[in-house]
Structure formats: C-alpha cells, structure tokens
RODO-2510 file (C-alpha; in nm, 4 decimals, decimal comma):
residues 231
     n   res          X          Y          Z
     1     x    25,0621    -1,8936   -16,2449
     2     x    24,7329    -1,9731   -16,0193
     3     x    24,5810    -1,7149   -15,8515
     4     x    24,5901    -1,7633   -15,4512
     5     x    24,2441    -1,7009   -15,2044
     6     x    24,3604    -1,3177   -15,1396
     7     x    24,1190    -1,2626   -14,8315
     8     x    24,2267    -1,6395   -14,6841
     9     x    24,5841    -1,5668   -14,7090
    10     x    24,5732    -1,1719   -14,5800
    11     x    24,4050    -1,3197   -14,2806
    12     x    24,5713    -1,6433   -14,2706
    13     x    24,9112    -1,4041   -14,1818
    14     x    24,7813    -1,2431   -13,9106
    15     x    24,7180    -1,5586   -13,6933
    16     x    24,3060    -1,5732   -13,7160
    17     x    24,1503    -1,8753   -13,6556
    18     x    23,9226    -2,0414   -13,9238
    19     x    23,5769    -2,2362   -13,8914
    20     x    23,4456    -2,4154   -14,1810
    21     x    23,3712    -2,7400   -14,2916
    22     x    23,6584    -2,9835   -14,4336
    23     x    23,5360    -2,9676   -14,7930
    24     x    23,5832    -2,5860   -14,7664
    25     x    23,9007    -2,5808   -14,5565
    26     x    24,0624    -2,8474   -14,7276
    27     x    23,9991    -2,6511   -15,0789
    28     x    24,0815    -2,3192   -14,9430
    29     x    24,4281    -2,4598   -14,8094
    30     x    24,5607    -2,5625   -15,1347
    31     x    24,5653    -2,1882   -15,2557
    32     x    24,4823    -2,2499   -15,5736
    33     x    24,1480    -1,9407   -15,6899
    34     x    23,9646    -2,0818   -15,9810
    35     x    23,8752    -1,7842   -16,2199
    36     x    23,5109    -1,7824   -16,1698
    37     x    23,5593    -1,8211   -15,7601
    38     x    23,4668    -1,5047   -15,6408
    39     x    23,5326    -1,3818   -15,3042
    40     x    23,3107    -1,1769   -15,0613
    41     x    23,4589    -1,0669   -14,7438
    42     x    23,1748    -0,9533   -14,4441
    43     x    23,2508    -0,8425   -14,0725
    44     x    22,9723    -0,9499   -13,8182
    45     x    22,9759    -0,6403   -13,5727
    46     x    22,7830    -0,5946   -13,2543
    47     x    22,7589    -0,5389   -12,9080
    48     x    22,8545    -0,8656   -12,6445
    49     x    22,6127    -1,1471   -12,5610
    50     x    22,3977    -0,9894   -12,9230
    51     x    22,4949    -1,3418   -13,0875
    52     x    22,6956    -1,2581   -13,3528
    53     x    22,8786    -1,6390   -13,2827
    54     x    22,5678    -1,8154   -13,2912
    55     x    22,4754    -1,6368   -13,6280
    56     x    22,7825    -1,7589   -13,7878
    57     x    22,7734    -2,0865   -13,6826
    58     x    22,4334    -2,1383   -13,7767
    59     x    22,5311    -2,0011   -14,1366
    60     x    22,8522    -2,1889   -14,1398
    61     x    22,7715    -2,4968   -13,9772
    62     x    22,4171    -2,5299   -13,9649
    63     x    22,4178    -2,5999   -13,5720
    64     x    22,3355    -2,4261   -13,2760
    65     x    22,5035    -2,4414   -12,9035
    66     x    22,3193    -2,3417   -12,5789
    67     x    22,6009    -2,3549   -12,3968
    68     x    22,7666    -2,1956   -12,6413
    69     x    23,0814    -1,9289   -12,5052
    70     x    23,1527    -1,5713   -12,5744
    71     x    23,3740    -1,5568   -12,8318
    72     x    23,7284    -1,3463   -12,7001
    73     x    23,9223    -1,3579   -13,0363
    74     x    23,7908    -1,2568   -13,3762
    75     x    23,6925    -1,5533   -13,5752
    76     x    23,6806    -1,6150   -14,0017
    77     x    23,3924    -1,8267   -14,0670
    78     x    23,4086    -1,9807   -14,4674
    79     x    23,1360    -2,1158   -14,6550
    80     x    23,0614    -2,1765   -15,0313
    81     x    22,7761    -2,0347   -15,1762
    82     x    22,6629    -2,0722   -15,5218
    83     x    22,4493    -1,7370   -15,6495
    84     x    22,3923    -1,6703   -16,0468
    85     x    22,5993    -1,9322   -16,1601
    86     x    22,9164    -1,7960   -15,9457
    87     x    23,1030    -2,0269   -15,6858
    88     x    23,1567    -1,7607   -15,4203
    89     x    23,3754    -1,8319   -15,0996
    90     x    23,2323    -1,5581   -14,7992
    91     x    23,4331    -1,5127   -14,5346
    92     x    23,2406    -1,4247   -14,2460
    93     x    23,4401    -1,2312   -13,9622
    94     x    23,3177    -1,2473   -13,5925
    95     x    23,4531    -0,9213   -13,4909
    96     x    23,5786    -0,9365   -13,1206
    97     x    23,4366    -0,6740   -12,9219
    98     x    23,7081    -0,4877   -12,7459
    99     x    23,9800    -0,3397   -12,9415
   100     x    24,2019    -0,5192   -13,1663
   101     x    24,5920    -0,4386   -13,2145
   102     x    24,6526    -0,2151   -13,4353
   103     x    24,7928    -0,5181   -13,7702
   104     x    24,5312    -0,7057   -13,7101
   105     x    24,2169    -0,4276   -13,7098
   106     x    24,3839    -0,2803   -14,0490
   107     x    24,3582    -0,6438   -14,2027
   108     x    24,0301    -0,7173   -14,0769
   109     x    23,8735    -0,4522   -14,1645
   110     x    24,0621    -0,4137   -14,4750
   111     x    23,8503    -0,4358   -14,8378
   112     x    23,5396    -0,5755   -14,6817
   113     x    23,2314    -0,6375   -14,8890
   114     x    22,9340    -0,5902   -14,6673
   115     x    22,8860    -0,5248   -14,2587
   116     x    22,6279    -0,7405   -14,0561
   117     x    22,5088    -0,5244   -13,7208
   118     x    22,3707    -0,7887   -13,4671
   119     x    22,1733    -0,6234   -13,2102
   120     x    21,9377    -0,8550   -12,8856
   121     x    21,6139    -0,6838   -12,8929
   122     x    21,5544    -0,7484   -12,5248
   123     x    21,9142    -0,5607   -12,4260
   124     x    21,8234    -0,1555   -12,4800
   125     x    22,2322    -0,1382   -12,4569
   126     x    22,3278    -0,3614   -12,7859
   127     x    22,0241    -0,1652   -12,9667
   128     x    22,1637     0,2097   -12,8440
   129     x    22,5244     0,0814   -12,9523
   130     x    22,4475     0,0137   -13,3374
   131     x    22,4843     0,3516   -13,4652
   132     x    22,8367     0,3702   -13,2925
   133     x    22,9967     0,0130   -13,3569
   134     x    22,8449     0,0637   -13,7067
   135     x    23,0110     0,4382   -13,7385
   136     x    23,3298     0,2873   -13,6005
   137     x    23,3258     0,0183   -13,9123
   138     x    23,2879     0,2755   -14,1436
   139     x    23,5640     0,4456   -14,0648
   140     x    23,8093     0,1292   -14,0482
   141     x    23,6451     0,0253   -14,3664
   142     x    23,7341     0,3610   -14,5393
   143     x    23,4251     0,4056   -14,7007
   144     x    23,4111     0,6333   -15,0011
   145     x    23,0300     0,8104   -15,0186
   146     x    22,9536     0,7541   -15,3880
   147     x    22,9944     0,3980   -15,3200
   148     x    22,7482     0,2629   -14,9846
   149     x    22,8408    -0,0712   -14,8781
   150     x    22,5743    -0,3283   -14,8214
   151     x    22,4782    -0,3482   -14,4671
   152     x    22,2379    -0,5699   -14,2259
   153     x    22,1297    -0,4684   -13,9428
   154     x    22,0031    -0,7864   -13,7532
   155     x    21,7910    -0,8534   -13,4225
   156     x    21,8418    -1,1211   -13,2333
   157     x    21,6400    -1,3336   -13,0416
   158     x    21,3182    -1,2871   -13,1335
   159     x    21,1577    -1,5884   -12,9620
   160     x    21,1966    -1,4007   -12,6410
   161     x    20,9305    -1,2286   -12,7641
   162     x    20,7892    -1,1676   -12,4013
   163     x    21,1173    -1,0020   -12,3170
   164     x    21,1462    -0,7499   -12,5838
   165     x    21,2540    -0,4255   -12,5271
   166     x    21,2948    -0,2923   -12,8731
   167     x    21,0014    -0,2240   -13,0358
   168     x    21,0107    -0,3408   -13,4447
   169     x    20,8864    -0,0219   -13,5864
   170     x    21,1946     0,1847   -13,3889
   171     x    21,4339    -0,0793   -13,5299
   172     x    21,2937    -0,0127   -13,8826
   173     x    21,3364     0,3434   -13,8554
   174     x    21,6886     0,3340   -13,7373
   175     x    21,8049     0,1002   -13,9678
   176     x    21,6348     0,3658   -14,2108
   177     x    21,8503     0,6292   -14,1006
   178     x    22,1620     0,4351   -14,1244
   179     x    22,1056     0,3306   -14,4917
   180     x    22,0597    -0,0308   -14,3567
   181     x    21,8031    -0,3348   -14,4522
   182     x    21,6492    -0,5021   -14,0797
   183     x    21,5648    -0,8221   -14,0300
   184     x    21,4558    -0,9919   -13,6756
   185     x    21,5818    -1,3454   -13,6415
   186     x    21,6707    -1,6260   -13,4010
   187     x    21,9465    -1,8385   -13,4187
   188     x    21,8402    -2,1164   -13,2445
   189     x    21,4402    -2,1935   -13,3686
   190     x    21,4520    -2,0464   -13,6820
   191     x    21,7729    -2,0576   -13,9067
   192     x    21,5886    -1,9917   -14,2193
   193     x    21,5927    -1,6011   -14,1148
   194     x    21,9598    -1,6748   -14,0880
   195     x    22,0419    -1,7984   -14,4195
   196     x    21,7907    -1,5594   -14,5794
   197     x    21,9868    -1,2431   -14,4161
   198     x    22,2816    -1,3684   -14,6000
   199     x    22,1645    -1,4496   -14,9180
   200     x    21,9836    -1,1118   -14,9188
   201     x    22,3076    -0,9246   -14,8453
   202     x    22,5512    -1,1574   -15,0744
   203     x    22,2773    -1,0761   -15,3873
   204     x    22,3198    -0,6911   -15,3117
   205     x    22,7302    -0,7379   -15,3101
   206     x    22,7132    -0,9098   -15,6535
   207     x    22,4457    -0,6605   -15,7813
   208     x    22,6753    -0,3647   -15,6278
   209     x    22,9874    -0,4624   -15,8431
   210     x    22,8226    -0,5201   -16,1673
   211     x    22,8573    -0,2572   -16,4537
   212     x    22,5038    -0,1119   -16,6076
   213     x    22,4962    -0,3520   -16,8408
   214     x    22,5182    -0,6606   -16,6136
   215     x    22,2677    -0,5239   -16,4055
   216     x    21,9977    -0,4707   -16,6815
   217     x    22,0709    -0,8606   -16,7999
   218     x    22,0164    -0,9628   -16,4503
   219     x    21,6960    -0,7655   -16,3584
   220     x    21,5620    -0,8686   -16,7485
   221     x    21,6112    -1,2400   -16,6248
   222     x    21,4201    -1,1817   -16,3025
   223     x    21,1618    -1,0078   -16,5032
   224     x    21,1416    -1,2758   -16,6898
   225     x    21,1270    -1,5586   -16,4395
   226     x    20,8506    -1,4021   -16,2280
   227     x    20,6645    -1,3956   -16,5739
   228     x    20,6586    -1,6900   -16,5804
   229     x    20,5692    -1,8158   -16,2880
   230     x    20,3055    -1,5554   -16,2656
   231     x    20,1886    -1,7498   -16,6143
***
C-alpha cells in the first residue's frame, strides 16, 4: 500500500488553501509518498504588515508583489527541495495573525518541524512582539525541553535602512536569549537572504533527526569537502 503526504492531507481536511507551483501541486495531489520523500513542516509566525507573505512567496515562487495584500487566512506554501541526496517537500505555513478556531490551530500547529519569527525592523511593535508570538508557538507546538526545535528569527526590510528602529546588535541578543539563529533580510531586493534562511533552518531539521551515527558521517563528509577545497 503507498504511503500518502501526511502533512498535505492533515491540512488538506481542514480547508487551507495551498500555493505552489503545478509540478509540486500536481505531484502532491496524487497522494502517492515515495520512501525517500521526506517531509518538513514550518509555521511562519509574526506580527501584521512584518512580511511573513512576501517571505513565502519569494521562497515558493520566486516573485515579489508591491501591491501585495495582507494575508487574512493562514496559507500552506509547498516547495521541493533537494538537501543530502533527500527529496524533501516543506510546507511552509503563513500563520494568520488573529486567532484561529480551535480544529484548525491544533492541526496547524500540530508536529511542526521548525518556527520562522518575522519581525520589520523599522516597527518597535513587531520587534517587542517576538518573544510572545514565539512563546505562544511553543506552547501549541508542545515542545518537549530535551528536544529544541529549530527556530529563525528573521528581520525584515532591511533596505529601509534609513528607517530602522531596531538596532542589529539588540536583535542578536534577543534572538540569543530565545535559543534562536537571526538573520536580516529583504524580500523584495535581495531574495538570496531568503532562500539562505531556509536552507539554513531545513539543514538543522535534517541534522536534528539524525541518530549519532548519521551525524558523525555527515560532519566527516563536510570535513572532508572543505579539505579539499581548502587543497
């Protein structure tokens, strides 16, 4: 019997809406989970206006809108990424803002693989509201404490440079104190920030569910590589 995409489906029954493009969709649709096909499940949290859509379109889609709209529904972005030799399908959840009924929070927030906090680093507001909306995850999530889950905390819109209220070195130390990697970005100039935020945090959710052994392989075969390129 053929395994089915467990996150697709779980969401697929509560009514979300998906964004991807039709090679992905069109795979996703037929059900059908190849063994190796792993799946990786990450919730884009944030304040309003911080540009959590934008980030996942510009992962997703590779595009950026100006006139782009607030997004008033919680959206499940899907891409294919190849890491190590793995084919692995990320669903990427633009988390509405206000509250969500009760089925559909449980679902959402249900066996998730990694949190991205998106923060605007001219708004003092989205930048004061991190530690909540990110406490708020954690508890959905159901987070054991032996067992961290990756998490990115993100700035946005760092070409408005000459507006910024949040000062790097503050950012760095918070995201310290929350057990978080930082990274300043902008959707719109500069999406090689973007897709390096998520290959950063997809490599730590493969390294996090390895055994010992698979670990030491991998960091022997970066060892290796840098070797020789060093050589």
């Amino acid at each position: 019997m053929s395994k089915k995409y467990e996150v697709y489906t779980s969401l697929k029954n509560i009514g979300l809406k998906f964004v991807a493009n039709e090679e992905d969709l069109s795979d996703i649709k037929n059900l059908n989970k190849p063994d190796n096909v792993l799946e990786y499940k990450i919730i884009v949290i944030g304040d309003s206006l911080t540009g959590k859509t934008s980030f996942c379109n510009r992962f997703v889609l590779d595009n950026f809108d100006l006139e782009l709209k607030p997004s008033k529904e919680t959206v499940c972005y899907i891409k294919t990424v190849t890491l190590f030799d793995k084919e692995i399908k990320v669903y990427l959840l633009d988390v509405e803002t206000h509250p969500l009924p009760i089925e559909e929070e449980e679902q959402i927030y249900k066996d998730v693989n990694g949190i991205i906090v998106v923060y605007d680093i001219t708004n003092n507001e989205s930048f004061e509201a991190i530690e909540k909306i990110l406490g708020k995850a954690k508890k959905h999530c159901k987070l054991e404490k032996d067992k961290p889950l990756p998490i990115f905390i993100v700035g946005n819109k760092n070409d408005l440079k000459f507006l910024r209220n949040i000062n790097f070195t503050d950012a760095q130390k918070k995201a310290n104190q929350l057990g978080s990697d930082l990274k300043e970005i902008n959707c719109n100039k500069d999406p090689e920030n973007v897709h390096s935020v998520m290959k950063n945090l997809i490599s730590k959710i493969y390294f996090s569910n390895l055994n010992e052994e698979e670990k030491e392989i991998i960091i022997s075969k970066a060892k290796q590589f840098r070797e020789n390129n060093n050589n």
